[in-house]
C-alpha positions as CSV (number, residue, x, y, z in Angstrom):
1,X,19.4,-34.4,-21.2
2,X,18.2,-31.3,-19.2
3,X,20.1,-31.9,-15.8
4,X,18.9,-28.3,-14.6
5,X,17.0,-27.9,-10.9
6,X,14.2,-25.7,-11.0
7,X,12.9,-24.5,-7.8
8,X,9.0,-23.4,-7.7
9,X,6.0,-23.6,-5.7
10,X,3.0,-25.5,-7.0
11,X,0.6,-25.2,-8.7
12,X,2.5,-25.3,-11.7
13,X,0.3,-23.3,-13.8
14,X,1.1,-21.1,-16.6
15,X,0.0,-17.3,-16.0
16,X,1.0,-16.4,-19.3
17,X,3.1,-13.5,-18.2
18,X,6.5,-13.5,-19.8
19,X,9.4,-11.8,-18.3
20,X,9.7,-8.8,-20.8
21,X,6.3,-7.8,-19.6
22,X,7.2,-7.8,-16.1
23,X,10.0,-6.2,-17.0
24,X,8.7,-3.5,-18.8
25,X,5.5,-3.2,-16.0
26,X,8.4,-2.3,-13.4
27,X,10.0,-0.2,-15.4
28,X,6.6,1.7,-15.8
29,X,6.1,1.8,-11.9
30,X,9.5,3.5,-11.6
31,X,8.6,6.0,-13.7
32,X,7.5,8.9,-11.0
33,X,10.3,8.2,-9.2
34,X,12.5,8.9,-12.3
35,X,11.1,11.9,-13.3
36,X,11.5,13.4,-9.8
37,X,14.7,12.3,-9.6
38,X,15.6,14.6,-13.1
39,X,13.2,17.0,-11.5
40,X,15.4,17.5,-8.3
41,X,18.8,16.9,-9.7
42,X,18.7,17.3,-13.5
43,X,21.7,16.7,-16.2
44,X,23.7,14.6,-13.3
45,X,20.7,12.3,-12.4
46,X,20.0,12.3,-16.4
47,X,23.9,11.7,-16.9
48,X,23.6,8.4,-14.1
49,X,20.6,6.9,-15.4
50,X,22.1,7.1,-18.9
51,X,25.4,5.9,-18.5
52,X,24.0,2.7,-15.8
53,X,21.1,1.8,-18.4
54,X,22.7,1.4,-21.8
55,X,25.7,-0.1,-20.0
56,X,24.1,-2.5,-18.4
57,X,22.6,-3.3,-21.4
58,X,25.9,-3.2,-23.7
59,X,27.5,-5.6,-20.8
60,X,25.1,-7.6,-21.2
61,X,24.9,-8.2,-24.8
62,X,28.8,-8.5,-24.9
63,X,28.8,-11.1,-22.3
64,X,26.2,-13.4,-24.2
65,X,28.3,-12.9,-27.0
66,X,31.4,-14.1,-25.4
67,X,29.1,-16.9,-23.6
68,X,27.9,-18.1,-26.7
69,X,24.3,-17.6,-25.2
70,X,21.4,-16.3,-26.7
71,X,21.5,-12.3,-26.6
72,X,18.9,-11.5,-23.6
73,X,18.7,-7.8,-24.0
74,X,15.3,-7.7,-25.7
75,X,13.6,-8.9,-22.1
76,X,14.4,-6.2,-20.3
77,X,16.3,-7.1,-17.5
78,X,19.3,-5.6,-18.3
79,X,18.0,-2.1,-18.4
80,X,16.1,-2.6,-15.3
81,X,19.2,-3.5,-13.3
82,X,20.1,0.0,-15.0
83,X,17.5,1.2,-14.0
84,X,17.7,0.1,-10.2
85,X,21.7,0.8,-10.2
86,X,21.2,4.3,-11.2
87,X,18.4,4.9,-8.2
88,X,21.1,3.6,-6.0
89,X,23.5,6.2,-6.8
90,X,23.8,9.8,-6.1
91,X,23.2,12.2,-8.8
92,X,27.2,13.3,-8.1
93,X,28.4,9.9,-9.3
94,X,31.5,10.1,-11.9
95,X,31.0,8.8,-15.3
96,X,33.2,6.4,-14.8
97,X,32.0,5.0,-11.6
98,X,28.6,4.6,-13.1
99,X,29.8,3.0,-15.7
100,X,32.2,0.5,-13.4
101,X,28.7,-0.5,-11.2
102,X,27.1,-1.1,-14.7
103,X,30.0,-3.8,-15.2
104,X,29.3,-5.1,-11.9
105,X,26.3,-5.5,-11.7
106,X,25.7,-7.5,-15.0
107,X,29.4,-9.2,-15.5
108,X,30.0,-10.2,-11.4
109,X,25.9,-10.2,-9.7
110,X,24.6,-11.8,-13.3
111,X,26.0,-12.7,-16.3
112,X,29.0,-15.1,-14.1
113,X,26.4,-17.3,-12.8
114,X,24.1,-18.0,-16.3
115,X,22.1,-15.0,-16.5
116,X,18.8,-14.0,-15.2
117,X,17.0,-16.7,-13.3
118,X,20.3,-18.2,-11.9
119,X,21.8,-15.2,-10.0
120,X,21.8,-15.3,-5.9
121,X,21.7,-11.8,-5.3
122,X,20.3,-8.7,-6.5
123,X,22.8,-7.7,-9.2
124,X,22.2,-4.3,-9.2
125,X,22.6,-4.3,-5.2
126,X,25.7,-5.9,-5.2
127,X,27.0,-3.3,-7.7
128,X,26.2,-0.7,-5.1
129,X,27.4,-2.4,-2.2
130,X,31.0,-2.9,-4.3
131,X,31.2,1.1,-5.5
132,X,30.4,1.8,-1.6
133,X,32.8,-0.4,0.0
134,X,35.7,0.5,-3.2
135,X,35.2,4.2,-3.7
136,X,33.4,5.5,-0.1
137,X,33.9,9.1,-0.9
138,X,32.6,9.7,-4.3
139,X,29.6,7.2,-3.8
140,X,29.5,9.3,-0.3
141,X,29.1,12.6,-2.0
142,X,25.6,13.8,-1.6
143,X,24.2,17.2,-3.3
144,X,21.1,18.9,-2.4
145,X,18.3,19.0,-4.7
146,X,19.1,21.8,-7.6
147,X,16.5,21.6,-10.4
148,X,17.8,22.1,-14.0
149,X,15.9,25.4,-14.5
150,X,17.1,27.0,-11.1
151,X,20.8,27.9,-12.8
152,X,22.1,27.3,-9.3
153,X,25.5,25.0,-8.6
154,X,24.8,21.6,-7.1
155,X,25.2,22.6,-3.1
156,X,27.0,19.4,-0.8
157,X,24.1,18.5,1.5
158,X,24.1,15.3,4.3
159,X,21.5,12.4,4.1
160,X,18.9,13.2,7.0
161,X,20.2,9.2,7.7
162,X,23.5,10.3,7.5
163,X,22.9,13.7,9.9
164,X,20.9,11.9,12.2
165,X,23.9,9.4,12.7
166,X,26.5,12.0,12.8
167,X,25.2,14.1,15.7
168,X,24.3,10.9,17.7
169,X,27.5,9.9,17.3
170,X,28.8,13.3,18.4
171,X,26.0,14.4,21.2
172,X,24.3,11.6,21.4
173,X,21.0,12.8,20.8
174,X,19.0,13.8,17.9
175,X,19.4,16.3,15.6
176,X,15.9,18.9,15.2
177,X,15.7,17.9,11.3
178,X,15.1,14.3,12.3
179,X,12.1,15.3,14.5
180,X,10.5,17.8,12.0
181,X,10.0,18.6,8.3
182,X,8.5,15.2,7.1
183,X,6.6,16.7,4.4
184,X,9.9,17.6,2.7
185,X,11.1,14.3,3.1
186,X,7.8,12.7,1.8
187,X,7.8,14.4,-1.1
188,X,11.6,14.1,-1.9
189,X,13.5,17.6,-1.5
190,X,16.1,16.1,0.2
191,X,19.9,14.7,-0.5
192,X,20.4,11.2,-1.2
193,X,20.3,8.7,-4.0
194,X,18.1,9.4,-7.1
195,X,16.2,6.5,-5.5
196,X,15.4,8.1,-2.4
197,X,13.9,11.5,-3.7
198,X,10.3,10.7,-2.7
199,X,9.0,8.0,-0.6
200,X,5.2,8.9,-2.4
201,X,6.2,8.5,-5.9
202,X,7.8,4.6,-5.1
203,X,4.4,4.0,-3.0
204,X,2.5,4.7,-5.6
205,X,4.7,2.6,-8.3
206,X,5.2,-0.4,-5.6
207,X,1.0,0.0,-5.3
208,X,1.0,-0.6,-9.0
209,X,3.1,-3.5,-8.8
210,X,0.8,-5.3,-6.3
211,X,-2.5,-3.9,-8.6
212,X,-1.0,-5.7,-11.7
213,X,0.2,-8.7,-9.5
214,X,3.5,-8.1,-10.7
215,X,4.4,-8.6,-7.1
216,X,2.7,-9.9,-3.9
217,X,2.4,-8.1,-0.5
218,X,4.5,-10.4,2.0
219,X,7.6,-8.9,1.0
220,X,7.2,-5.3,1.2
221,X,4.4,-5.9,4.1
222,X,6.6,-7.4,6.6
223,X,10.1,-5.3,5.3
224,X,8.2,-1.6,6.2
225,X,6.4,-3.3,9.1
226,X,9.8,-5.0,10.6
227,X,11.0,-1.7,10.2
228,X,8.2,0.5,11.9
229,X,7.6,-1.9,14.6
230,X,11.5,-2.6,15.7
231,X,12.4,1.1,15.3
232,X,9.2,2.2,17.5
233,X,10.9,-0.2,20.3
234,X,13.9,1.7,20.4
235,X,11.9,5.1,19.5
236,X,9.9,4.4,22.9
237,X,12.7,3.7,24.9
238,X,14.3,6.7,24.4
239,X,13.0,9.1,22.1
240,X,15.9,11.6,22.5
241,X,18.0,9.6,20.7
242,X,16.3,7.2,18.4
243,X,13.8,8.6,15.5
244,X,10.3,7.8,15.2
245,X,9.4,5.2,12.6
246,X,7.9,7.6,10.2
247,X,11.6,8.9,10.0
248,X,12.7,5.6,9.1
249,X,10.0,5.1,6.4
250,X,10.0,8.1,4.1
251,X,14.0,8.6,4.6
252,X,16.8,6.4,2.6
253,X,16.0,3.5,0.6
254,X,13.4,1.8,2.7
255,X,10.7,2.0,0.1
256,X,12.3,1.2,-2.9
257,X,14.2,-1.8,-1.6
258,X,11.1,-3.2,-0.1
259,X,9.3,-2.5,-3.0
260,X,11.5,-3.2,-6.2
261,X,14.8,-4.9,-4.3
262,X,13.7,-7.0,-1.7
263,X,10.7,-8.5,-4.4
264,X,13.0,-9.3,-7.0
265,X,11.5,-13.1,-8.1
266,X,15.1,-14.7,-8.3
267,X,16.4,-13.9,-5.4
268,X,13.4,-14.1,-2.8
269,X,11.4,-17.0,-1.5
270,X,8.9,-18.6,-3.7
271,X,6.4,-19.4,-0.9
272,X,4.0,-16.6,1.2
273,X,5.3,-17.9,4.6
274,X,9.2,-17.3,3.5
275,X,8.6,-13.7,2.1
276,X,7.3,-12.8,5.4
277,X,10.3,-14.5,7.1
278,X,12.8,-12.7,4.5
279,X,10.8,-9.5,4.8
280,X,10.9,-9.6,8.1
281,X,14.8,-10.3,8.5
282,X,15.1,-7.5,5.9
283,X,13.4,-4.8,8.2
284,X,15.6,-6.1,11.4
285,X,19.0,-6.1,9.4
286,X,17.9,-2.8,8.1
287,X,17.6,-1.2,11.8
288,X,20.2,-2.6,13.2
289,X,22.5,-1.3,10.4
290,X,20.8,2.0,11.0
291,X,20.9,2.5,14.4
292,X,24.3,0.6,15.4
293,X,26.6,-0.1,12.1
294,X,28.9,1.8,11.0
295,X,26.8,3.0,8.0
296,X,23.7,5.8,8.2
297,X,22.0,3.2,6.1
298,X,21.4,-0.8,6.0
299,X,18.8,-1.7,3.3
300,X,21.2,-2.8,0.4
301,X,23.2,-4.9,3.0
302,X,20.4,-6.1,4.4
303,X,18.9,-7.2,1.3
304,X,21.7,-9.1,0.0
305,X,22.2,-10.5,3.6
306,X,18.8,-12.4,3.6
307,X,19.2,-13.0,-0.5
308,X,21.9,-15.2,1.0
309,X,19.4,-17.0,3.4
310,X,16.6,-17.5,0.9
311,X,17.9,-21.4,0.2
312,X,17.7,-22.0,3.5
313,X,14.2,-20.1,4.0
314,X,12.6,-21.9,0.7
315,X,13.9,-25.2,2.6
316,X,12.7,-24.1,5.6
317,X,9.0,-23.7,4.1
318,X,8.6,-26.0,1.3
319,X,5.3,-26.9,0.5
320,X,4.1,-30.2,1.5
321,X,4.0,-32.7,-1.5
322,X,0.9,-32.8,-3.1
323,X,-1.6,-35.9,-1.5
324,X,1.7,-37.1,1.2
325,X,0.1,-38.2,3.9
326,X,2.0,-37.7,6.9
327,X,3.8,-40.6,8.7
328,X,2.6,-41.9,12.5
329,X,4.9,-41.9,15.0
């Protein structure tokens, strides 16, 4: 007897996508993303998304061999939560490390709750969140851009999130790189995670998404729009010491959580009003991690914050029952 709950909005029609599709059509849309990230950073960002990938996907295929469950490997999931672990991480990661947050990520935020489809959080969000709170310097560590062709020595650089938070912390005003050089930014010559080396090249991949209706809109809609409006609130109130939305936008992980985090189908509402809700909740957790936590950035921790809401927000907007008619007071 099948005693399982599945949760889902009508109409209970089959699309006939299948998850290995899905999986392999967000792999695709990561793509430009990828190959800036090896662009910027070369062998290190090569070295992360290697070692995160195939262990990921050798975790997983050990643990539905020690489940006794059918080996899930061939649909793609596991080397997308690879995939996303690695864009999470700087390019300066230790092998070791990566390796660690590929056991985390599919052993703890997957594989111990069933596997895909039964998870509460993003598995490869909780592995990041775990390697930041367990090893905060080396996950910490941020190099500049340094091409494989340049010859040059990967150079220590800050986050422009984490400079801006620095010198408000210290003067309490804004440093000039968070009022200037955008384009740089934009484009991705800048220090952070592989995942944050250009806000253009996850537009156009979280574009593609919504072209192939791989995703829907509410989520990333309301999670950048939260953002921009909430930020130019504090922006307009004193603009000496909080950045202008566009700073929020194109810096840190803002676009590829809203994009390929915050969407992720197991973890997010299943109706259009709760993705708004969640996306919303997800841009106002993300600035006020930003501007007032104690770290530069907030959109993993956001993320898994509302993750662990989205029961209450599918509740909260269930569909009415198809032909109820509603009782008179």
């Amino acid at each position: 007897m099948d005693n399982q709950l599945y949760l889902s909005s009508s109409p209970h029609i089959h699309s006939g996508e299948t998850t290995e599709r899905i999986m392999r059509l967000v792999i695709y849309a990561l793509l430009p993303a990828i190959l800036l990230s090896l662009i910027f950073f070369g062998l290190p960002a090569l070295s992360v998304l290697l070692i995160c990938t195939l262990g990921c996907i050798g975790f997983e295929a050990l643990a539905c061999r020690l489940m006794k469950l059918p080996n899930s490997i061939k649909d793609g999931s596991g080397a997308l939560t690879g995939i996303l672990l690695a864009l999470n991480l700087p390019a300066s990661t230790p092998w070791w490390i990566s390796l660690l947050g590929a056991a985390i990520a599919i052993l703890i935020g997957k594989m111990i709750y069933g596997g895909l489809g039964y998870n509460p959080f993003n598995p490869a969000l909780v592995a990041r969140v775990v390697l930041l709170i367990s090893f905060p310097v080396q996950m910490t560590r941020w190099t500049a851009p340094t091409p494989l062709t340049s010859g040059i020595d990967a150079v220590s650089a800050a986050t422009p999130l984490g400079e801006m938070k620095t010198a408000v912390m210290l003067t309490g005003k804004l440093p000039e790189m968070a009022t200037s050089g955008f384009l740089n930014y934009f484009s991705g010559n800048i220090a952070g995670c592989l995942g944050e080396v250009s806000a253009l090249a996850l537009l156009a991949g979280g574009l593609f998404l919504i072209y192939k209706k791989v995703i829907s809109w509410h989520i990333p809609v309301s999670f950048i729009g939260s953002t921009l409006a909430i930020s130019a609130i504090f922006w307009l109130i004193d603009p000496s010491k909080y950045p202008n939305p566009l700073f929020h936008l194109i810096t840190g992980g803002l676009v590829l959580g809203a994009f390929f985090m915050a969407t992720d189908m197991v973890t997010s509402p299943v109706t259009h009003k709760g993705m708004l809700i969640f996306g919303f909740g997800c841009g106002l957790l993300t600035i006020l991690i930003r501007l007032f936590g104690g770290y530069p950035e907030g959109v993993s921790f956001a993320i898994l914050l509302m993750n662990a809401a989205t029961p209450l927000i599918d509740r909260y907007c269930r569909p009415k029952i198809y032909g109820q008619v509603e009782q008179q007071a």
